[in-house]
C-alpha positions as CSV (number, residue, x, y, z in Angstrom):
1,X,0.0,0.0,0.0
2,X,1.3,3.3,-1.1
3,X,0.5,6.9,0.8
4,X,0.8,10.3,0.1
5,X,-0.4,13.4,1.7
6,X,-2.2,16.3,-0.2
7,X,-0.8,20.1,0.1
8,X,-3.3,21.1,2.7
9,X,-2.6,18.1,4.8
10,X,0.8,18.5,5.2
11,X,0.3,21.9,6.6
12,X,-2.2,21.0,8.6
13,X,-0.2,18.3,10.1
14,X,2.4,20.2,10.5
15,X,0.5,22.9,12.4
16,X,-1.0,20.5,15.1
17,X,2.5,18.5,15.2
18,X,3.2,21.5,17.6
19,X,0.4,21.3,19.7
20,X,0.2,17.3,19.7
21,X,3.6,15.7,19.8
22,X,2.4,12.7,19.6
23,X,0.8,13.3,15.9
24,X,3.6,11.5,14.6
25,X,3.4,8.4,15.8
26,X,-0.4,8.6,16.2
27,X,-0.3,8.7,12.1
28,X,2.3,5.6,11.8
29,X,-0.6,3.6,13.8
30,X,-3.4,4.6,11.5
31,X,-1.0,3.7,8.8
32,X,-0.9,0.1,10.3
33,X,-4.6,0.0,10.5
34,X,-5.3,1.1,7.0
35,X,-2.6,-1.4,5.8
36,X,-5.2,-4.3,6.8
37,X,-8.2,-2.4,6.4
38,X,-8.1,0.4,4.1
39,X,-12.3,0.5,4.5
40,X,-11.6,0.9,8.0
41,X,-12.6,-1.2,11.2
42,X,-16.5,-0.6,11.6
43,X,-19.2,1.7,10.5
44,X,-19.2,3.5,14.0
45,X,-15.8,5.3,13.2
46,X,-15.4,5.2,9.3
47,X,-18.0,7.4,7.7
48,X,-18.4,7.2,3.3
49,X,-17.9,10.9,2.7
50,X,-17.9,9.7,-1.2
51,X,-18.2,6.9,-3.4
52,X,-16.9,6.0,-7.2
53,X,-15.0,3.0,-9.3
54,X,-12.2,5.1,-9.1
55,X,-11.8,6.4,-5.4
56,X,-13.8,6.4,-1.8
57,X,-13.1,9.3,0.3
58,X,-13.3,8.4,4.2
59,X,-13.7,10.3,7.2
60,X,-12.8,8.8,10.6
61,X,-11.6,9.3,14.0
62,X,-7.9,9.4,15.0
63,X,-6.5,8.4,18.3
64,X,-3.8,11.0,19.8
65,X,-1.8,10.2,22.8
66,X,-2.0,13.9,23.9
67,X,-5.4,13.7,23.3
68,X,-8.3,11.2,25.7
69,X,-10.9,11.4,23.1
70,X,-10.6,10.7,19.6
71,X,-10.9,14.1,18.9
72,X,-8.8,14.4,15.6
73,X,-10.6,13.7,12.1
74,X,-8.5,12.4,9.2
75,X,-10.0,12.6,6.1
76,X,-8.3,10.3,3.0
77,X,-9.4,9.2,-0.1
78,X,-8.6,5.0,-0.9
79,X,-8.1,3.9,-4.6
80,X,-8.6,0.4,-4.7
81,X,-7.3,-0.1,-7.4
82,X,-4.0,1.3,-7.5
83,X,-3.7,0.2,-3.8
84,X,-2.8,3.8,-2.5
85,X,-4.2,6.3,-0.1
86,X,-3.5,9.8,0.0
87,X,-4.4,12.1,2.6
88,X,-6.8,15.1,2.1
89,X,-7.5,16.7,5.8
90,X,-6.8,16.1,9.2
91,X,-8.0,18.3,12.1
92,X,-8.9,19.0,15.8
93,X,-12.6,18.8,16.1
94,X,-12.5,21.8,18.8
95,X,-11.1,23.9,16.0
96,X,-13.4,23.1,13.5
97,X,-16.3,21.6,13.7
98,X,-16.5,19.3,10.0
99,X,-14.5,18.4,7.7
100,X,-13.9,20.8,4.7
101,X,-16.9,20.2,1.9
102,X,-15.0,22.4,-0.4
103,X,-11.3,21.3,-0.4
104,X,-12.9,17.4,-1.2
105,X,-15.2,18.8,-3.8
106,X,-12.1,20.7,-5.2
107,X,-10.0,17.2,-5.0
108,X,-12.3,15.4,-6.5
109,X,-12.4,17.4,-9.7
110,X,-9.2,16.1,-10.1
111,X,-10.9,12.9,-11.3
């Protein structure tokens, strides 16, 4: 399985690595997790944000050890396909409180 990040996320990342220390090894362990499962686990924490033949783009909740809830969103789109998921979005739900309609509508274009 092959992953990338997207622009946005990497700032984005990169912006709560500072406040969450954590954030890297927190994504290694979704990494894992998405190895086995790219669909995800169960329908309680993986939410279809968008469905095609070519991509789905998922929404679920990421664990942080700074963090006692799963208060982080990450946001990715999985190409079954080609095997690869990139990331779109990842944030702090008390910043914001849903993921960004816009940027996905904008990515998906793409295709």
């Amino acid at each position: 399985m092959e992953f990338s990040e997207h622009a946005s996320f990497t700032r984005e990342f990169g912006r709560l690595f500072k406040r969450f220390k954590s954030l890297d090894d927190d994504l290694e362990k979704i990494k894992k997790i998405l190895l086995k499962q790219p669909a995800g686990t169960d329908g309680r924490h993986w939410n279809v944000l968008h469905r095609s033949e070519q991509c789905v783009i998922f929404k679920t909740r990421m664990m942080c050890r700074y963090l006692r809830h799963g208060d982080l969103r990450l946001i990715y789109a999985y190409f079954p396909t080609e095997g690869r998921v990139e990331f779109i979005e990842i944030y702090f739900k008390g910043d914001k409180e849903s993921e960004d309609g816009k940027r996905i509508a904008d990515y998906l274009k793409r295709f």
